[in-house]
BAFIZA-298443 format. One record per atom (N, C-alpha, C): x negated, y negated, z negated. Coordinates in steps of 0.02 Angstrom, whole numbers, padded with zeros to 5 digits, always signed. Layout:
N
XYZ/...
***
This chain:
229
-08319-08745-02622/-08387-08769-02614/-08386-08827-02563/-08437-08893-02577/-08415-08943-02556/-08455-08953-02502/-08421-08955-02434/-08483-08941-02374/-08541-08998-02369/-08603-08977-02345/-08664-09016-02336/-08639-09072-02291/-08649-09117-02283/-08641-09159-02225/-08683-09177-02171/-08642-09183-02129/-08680-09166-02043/-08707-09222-02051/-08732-09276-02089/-08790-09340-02049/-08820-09345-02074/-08845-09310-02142/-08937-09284-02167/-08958-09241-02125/-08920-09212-02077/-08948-09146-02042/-08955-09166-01988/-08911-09227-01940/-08937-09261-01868/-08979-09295-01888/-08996-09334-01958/-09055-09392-01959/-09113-09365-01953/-09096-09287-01977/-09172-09251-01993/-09203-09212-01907/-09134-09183-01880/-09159-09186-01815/-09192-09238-01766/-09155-09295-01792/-09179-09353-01744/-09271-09363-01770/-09282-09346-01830/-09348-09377-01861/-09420-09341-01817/-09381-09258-01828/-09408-09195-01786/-09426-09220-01735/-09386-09239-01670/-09371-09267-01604/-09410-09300-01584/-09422-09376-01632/-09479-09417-01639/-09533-09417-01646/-09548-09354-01706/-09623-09333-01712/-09643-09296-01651/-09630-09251-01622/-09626-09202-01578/-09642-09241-01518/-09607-09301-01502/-09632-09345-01448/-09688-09383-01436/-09709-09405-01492/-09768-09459-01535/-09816-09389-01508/-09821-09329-01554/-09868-09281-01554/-09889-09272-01466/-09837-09280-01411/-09840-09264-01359/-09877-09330-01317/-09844-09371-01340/-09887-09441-01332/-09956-09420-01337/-09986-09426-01398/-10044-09426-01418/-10090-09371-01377/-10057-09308-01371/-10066-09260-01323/-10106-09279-01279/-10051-09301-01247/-10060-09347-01171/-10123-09385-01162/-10127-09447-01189/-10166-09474-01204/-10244-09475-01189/-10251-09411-01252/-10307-09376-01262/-10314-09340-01202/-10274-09295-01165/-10325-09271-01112/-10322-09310-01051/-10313-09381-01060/-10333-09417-01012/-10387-09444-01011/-10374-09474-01092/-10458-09493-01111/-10516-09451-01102/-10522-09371-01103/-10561-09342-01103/-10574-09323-01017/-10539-09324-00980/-10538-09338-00936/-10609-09386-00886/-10590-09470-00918/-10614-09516-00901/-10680-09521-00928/-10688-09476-00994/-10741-09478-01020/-10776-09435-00998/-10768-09376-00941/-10786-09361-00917/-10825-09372-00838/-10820-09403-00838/-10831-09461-00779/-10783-09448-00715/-10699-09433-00736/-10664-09422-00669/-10625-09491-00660/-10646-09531-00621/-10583-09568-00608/-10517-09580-00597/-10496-09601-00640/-10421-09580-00621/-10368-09662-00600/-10316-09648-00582/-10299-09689-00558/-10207-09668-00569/-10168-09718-00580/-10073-09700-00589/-10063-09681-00543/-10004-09619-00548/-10000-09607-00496/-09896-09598-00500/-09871-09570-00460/-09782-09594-00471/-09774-09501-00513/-09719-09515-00541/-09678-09456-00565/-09638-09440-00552/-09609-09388-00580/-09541-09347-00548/-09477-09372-00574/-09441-09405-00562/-09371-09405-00563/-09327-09371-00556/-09289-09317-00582/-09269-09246-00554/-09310-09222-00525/-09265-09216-00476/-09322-09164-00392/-09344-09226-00368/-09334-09259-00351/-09373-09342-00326/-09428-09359-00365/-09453-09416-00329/-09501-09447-00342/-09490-09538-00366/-09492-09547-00423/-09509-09624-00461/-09523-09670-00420/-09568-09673-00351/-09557-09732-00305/-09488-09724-00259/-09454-09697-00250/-09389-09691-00244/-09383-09726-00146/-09454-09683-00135/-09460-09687-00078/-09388-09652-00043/-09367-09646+00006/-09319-09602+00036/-09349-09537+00069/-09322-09460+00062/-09387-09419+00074/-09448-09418+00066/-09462-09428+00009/-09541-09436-00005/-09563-09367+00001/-09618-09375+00054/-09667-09332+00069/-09675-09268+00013/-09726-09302-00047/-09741-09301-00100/-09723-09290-00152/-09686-09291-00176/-09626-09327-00259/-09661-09293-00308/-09703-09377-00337/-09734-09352-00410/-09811-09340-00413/-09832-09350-00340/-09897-09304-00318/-09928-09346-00286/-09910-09412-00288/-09959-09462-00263/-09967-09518-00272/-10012-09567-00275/-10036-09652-00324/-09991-09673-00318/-09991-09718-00365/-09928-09777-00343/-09944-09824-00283/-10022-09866-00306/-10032-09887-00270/-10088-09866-00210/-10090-09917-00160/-10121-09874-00080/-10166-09905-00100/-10209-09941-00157/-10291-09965-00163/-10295-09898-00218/-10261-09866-00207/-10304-09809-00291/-10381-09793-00271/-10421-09799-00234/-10476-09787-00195/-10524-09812-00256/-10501-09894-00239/-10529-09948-00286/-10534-09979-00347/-10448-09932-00366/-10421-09929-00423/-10442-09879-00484/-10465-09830-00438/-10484-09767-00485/-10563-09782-00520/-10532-09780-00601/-10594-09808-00657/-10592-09747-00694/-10656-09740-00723/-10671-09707-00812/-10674-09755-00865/-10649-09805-00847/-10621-09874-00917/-10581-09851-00950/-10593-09839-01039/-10562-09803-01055/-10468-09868-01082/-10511-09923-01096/-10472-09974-01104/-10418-09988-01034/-10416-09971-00969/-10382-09992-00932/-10341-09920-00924/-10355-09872-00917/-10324-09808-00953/-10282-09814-00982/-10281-09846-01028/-10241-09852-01110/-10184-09880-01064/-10218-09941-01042/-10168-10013-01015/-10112-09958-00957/-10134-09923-00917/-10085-09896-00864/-10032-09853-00906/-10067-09802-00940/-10035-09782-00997/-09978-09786-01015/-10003-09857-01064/-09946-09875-01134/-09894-09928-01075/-09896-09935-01002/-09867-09982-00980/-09818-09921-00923/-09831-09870-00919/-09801-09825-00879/-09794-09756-00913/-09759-09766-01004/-09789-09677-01008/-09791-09619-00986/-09736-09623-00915/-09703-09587-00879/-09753-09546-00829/-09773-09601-00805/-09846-09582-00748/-09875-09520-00749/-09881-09489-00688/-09933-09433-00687/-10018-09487-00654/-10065-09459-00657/-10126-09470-00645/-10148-09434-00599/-10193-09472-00555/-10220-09427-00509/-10309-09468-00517/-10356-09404-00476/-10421-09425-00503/-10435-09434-00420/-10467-09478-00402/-10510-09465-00359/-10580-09421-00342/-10566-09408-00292/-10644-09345-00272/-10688-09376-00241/-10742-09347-00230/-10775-09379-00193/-10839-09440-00238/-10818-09469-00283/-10866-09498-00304/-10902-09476-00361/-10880-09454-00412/-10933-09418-00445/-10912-09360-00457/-10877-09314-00416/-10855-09239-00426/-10810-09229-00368/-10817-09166-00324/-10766-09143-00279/-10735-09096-00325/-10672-09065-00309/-10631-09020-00299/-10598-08965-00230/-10604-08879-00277/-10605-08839-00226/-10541-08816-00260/-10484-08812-00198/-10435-08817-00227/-10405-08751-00185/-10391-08680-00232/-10362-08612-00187/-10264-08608-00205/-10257-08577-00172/-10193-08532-00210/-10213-08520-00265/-10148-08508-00318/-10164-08499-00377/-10189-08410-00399/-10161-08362-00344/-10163-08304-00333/-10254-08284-00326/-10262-08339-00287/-10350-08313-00263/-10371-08347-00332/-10360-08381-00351/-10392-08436-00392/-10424-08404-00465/-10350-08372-00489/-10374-08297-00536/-10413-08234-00498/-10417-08201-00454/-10456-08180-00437/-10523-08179-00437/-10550-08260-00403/-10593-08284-00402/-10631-08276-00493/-10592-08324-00530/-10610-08327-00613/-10632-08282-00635/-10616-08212-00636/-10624-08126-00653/-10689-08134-00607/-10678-08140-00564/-10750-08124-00511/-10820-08152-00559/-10793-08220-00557/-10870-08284-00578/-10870-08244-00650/-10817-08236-00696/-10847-08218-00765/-10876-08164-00779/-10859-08078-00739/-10887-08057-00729/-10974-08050-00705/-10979-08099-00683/-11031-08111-00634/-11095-08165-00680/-11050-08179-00719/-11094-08241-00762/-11108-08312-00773/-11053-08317-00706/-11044-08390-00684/-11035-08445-00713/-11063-08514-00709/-11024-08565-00757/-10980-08599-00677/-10913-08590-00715/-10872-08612-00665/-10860-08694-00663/-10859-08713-00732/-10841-08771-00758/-10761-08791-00762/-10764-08853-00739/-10671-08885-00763/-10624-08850-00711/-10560-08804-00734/-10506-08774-00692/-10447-08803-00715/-10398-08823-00670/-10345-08837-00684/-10287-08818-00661/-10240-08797-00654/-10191-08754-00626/-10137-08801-00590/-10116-08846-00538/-10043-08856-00527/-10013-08809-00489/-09943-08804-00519/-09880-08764-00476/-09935-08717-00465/-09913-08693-00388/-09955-08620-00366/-10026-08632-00343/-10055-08692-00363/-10144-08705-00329/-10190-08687-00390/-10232-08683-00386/-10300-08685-00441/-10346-08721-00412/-10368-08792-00470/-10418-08830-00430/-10495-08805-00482/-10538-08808-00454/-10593-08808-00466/-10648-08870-00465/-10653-08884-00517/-10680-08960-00520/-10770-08955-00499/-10795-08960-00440/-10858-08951-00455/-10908-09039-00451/-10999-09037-00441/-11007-09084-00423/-11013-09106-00345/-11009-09188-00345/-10987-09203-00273/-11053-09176-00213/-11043-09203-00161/-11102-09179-00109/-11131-09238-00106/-11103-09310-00133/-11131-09356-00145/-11092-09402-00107/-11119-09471-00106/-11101-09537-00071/-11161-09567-00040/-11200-09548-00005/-11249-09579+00005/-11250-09633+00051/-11303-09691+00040/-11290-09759+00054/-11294-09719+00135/-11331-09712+00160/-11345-09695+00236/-11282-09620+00246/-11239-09644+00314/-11164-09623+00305/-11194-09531+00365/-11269-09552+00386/-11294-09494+00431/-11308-09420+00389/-11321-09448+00338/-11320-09391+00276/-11274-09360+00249/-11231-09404+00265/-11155-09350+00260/-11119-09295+00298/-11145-09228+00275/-11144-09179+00303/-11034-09141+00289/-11020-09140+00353/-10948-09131+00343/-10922-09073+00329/-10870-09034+00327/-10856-08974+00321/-10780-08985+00347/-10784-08911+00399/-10704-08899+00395/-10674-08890+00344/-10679-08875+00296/-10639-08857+00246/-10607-08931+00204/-10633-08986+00227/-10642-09051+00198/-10548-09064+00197/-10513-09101+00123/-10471-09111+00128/-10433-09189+00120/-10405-09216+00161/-10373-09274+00120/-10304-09294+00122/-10278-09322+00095/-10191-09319+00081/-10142-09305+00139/-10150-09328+00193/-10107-09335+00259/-10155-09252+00265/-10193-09217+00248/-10194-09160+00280/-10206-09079+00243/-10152-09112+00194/-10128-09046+00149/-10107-08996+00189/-10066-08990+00227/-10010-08934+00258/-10077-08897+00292/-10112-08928+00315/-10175-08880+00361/-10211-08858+00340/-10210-08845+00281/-10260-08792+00220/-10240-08762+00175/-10200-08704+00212/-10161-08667+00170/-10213-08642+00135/-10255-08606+00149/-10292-08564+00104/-10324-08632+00060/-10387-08608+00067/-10469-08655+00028/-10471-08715+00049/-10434-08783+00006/-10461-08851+00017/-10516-08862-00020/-10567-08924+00018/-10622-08943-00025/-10607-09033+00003/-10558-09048-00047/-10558-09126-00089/-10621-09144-00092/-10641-09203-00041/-10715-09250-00051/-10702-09315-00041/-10704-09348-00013/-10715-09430-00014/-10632-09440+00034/-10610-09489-00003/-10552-09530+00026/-10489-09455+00019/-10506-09433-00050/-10430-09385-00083/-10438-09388-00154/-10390-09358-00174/-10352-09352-00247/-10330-09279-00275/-10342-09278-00310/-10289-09222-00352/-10245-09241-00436/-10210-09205-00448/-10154-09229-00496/-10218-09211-00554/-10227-09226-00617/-10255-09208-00684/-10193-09204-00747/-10232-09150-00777/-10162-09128-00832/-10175-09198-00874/-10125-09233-00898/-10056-09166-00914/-09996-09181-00855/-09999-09199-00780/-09953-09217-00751/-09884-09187-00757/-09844-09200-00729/-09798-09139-00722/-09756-09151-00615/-09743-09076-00621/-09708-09099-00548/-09646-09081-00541/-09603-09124-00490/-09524-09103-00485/-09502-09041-00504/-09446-09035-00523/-09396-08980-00513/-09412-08946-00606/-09476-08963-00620/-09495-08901-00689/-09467-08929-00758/-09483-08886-00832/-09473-08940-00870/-09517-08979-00897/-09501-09024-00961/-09525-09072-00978/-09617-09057-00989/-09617-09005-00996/-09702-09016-01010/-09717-08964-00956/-09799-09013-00953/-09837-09016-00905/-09844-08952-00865/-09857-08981-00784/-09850-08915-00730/-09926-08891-00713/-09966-08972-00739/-10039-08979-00722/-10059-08956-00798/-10108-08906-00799/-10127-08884-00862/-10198-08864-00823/-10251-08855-00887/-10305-08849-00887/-10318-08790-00903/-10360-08736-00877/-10386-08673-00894/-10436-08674-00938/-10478-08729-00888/-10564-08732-00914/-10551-08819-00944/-10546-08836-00992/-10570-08931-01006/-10603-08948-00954/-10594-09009-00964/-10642-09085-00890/-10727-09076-00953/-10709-09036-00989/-10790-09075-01038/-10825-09026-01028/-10824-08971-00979/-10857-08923-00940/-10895-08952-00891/-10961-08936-00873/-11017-08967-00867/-11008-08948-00764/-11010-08982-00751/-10988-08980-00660/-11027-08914-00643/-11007-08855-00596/-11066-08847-00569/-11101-08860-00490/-11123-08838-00450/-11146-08838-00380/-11067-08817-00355/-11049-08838-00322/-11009-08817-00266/-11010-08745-00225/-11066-08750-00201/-11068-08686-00163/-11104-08630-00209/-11092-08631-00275/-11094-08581-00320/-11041-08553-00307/-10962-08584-00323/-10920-08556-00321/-10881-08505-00242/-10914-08557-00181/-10896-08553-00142/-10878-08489-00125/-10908-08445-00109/-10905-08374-00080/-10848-08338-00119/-10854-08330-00185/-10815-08294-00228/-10743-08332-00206/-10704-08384-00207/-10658-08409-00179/-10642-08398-00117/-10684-08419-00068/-10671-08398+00011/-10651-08334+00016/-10693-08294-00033/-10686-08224-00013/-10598-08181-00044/-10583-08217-00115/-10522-08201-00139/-10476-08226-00085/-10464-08280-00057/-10424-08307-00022/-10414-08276+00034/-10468-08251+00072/-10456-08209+00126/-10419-08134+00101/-10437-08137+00037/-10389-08043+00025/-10350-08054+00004/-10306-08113+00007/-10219-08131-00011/-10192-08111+00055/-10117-08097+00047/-10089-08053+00099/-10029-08144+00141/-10047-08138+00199/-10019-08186+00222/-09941-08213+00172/-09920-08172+00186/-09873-08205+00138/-09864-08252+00079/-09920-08247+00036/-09936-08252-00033/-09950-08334-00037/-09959-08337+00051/-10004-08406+00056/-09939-08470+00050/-09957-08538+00027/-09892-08577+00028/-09879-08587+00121/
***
């Protein structure tokens, strides 16, 4: 019997390979777009290179987990056309959204974070957009605002921004001048698909902030020190 030959069978793997990537592409894409069409700004942000990080900073802080560039402030659009453009010119890129202007984020351990979820659904809650990285759970709610007069801006300890991750182990609340990663990112060390995944869609309708608040504060405090990063 006259054996099959091995290069109808690599061409056909390679075809697989291709589709499979395209499909992941398109993936991608789409929950960025839905994203933006949600009104989150988003802005490029660097990726993982192995365990490193794509700006190939030396010890990067970060790796994978933060803009490329230091205007992302100004940079961060819901254009769905300039989207495309960062995109199809970096497919590599993870995304990060800015907070603070038309939506904060309450961002727990991922441990309280399910807790919390069981709590609100039980309860009746509309939680709105959840997204999971590594061991955090962010909670997408709406912002406290931007208001033109800066006396109205009422602060919170809990307030988070990039230089002051390490000091909120428990409950961050991402507001003006921070970021968080949006799926489908991915972060060092994992594999190829995404570390940033969505529980709840971005097309979940924001809610109040301090809806969620309590039910979170309160999971986070019944995690056992350890549990905490």
């Amino acid at each position: 019997m006259e054996r099959e030959s091995r290069l109808p069978r690599w061409l056909r793997r390679g075809a697989r390979e291709a589709a499979a990537g395209a499909a992941a592409a398109k993936e991608r894409e789409e929950l960025l777009l839905a994203a933006a069409e949600a009104g989150f700004p988003l802005a490029p942000a660097a990726h993982p290179d192995d365990y490193g990080c794509s700006c190939e900073r030396i010890g990067c802080p970060s790796p994978g987990r933060h803009p490329v560039s230091l205007a992302w402030q100004t940079q961060a659009t819901t254009d769905r056309d300039q989207v495309l453009r960062w995109l199809h010119a970096a497919p590599q890129a993870n995304f990060v959204t800015a907070t603070g202007q038309s939506h904060d984020v309450l961002d727990v351990p991922a441990a309280a974070g399910r807790v919390a979820l069981e709590r609100l659904g039980e309860a009746g809650a509309e939680v709105g957009p959840v997204a999971v990285v590594d061991d955090r759970m962010l909670f997408f709610t709406a912002t406290r605002g931007t208001p033109d007069d800066e006396d109205e801006w009422w602060p919170c300890e809990l307030d988070c921004h990039p230089e002051t991750m390490d000091e909120h182990p428990g409950l961050r609340w991402h507001c003006r001048g921070s970021y968080v990663l949006v799926p489908p990112s991915r972060t060092p060390g994992l594999a190829p698909t995404a570390a940033v995944r969505w529980v709840h869609g971005a097309e979940q309708p924001l809610p109040e902030p301090l809806t969620l608040l309590e039910a979170l504060t309160d999971a986070c405090a019944a995690l056992p020190a350890p549990a905490w990063p």
